[in-house]
Backbone bond lengths (Angstrom), bond angles and torsions (degrees), N, CA, C in turn:
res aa  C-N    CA-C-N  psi(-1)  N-CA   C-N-CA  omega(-1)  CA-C   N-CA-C  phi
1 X - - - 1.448 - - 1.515 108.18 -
2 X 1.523 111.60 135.15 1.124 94.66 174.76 1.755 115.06 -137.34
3 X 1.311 132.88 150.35 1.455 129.27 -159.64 0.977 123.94 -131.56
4 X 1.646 134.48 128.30 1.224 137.34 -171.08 1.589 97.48 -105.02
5 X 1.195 153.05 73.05 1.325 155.19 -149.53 1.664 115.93 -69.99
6 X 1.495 117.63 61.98 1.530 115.38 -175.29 1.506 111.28 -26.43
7 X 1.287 101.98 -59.12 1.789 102.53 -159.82 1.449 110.22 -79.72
8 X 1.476 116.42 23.34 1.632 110.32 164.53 2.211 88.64 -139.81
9 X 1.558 87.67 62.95 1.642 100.09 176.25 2.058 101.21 -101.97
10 X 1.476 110.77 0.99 1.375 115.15 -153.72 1.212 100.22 -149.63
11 X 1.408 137.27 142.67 1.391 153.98 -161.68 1.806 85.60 -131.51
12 X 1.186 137.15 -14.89 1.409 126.93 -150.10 1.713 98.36 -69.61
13 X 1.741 107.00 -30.25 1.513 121.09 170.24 1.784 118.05 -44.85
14 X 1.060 98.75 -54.17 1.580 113.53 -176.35 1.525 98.96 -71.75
15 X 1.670 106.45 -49.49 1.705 81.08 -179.78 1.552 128.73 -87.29
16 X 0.946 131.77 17.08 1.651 145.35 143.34 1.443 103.24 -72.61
17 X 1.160 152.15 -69.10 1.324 158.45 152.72 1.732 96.99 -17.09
18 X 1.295 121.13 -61.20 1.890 100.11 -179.04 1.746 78.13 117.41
19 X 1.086 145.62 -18.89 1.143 145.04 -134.99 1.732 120.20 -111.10
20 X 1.439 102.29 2.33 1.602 115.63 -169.44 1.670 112.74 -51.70
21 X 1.624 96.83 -50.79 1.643 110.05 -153.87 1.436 85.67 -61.22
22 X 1.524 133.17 -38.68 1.638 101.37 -175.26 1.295 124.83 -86.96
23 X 1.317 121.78 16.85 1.387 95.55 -162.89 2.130 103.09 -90.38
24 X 0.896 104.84 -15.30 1.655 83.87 163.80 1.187 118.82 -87.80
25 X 1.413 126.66 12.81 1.920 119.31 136.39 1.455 110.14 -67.11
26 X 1.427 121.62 -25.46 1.579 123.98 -176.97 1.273 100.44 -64.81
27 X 1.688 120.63 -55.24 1.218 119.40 -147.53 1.659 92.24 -71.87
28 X 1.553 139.12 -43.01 1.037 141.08 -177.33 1.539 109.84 -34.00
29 X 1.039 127.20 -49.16 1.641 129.32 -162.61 1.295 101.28 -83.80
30 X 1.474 115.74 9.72 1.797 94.80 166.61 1.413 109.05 -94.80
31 X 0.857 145.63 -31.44 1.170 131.02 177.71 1.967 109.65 -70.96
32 X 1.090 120.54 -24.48 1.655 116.51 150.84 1.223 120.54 -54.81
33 X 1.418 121.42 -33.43 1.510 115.07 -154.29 1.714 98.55 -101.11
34 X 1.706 106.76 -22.84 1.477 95.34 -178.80 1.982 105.53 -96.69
35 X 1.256 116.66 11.61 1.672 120.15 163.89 1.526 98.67 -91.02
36 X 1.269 131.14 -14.02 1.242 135.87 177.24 1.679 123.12 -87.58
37 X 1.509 100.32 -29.10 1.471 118.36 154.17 1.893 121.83 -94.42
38 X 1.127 120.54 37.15 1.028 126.65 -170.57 1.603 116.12 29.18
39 X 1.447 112.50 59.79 1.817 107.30 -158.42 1.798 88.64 -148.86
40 X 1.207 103.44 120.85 1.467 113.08 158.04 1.695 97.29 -50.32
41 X 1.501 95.87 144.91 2.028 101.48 148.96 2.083 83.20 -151.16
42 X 1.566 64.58 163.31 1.838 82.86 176.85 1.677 85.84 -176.83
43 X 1.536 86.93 141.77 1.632 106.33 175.94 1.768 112.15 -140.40
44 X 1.363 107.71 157.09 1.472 106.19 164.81 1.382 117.77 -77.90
45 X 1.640 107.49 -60.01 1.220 131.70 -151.49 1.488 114.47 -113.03
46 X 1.394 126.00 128.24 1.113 146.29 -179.70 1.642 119.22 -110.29
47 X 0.924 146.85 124.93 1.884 147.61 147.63 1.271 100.24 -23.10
48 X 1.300 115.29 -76.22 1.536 147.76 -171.02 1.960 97.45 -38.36
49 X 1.029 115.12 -61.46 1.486 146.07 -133.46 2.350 72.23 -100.28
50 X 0.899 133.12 -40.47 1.543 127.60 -142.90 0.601 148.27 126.26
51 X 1.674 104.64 -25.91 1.491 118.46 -175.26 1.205 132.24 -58.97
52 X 1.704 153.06 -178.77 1.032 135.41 136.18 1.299 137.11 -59.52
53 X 1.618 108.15 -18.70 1.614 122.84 -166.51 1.534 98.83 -163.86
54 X 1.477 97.09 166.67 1.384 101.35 -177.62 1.940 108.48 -106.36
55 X 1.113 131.59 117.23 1.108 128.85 176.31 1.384 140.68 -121.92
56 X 1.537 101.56 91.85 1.151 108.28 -168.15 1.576 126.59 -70.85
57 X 1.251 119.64 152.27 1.634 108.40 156.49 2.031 118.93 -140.61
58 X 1.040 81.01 129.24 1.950 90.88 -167.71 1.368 82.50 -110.41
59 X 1.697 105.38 151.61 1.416 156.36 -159.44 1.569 109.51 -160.93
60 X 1.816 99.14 107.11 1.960 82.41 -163.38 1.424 74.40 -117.23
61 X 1.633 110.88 134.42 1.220 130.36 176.68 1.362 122.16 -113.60
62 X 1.588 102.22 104.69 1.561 129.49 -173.39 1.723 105.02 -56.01
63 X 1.605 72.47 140.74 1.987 87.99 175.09 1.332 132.84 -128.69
64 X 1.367 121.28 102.92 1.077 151.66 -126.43 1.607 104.00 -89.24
């Protein structure tokens, strides 16, 4: 699966919220949380990181 995430195209949310400086500790725990779902992720692009968008891609790897 793979995701171009429109509705995290804007940080302007987090910064009304007070909440900016963490969110690239947020973005960090995806790649924990999808070794925790037995699922590759790998991304280029982060908000947090610069990007324009956040783009994810998951790989859920069946267990036999």
């Amino acid at each position: 699966m793979y995701g171009d995430f429109p509705h995290l195209r804007s940080l302007l949310p987090y910064d009304k919220a007070r909440i900016k400086e963490y969110i690239p500790a947020m973005c960090s725990l995806d790649y924990d949380m999808a070794a925790l779902n037995n699922t590759e992720f790998s991304r280029e692009f982060t908000l947090a990181g610069g990007g324009k968008y956040c783009d994810c891609h998951y790989n859920h790897i069946a267990i036999n």
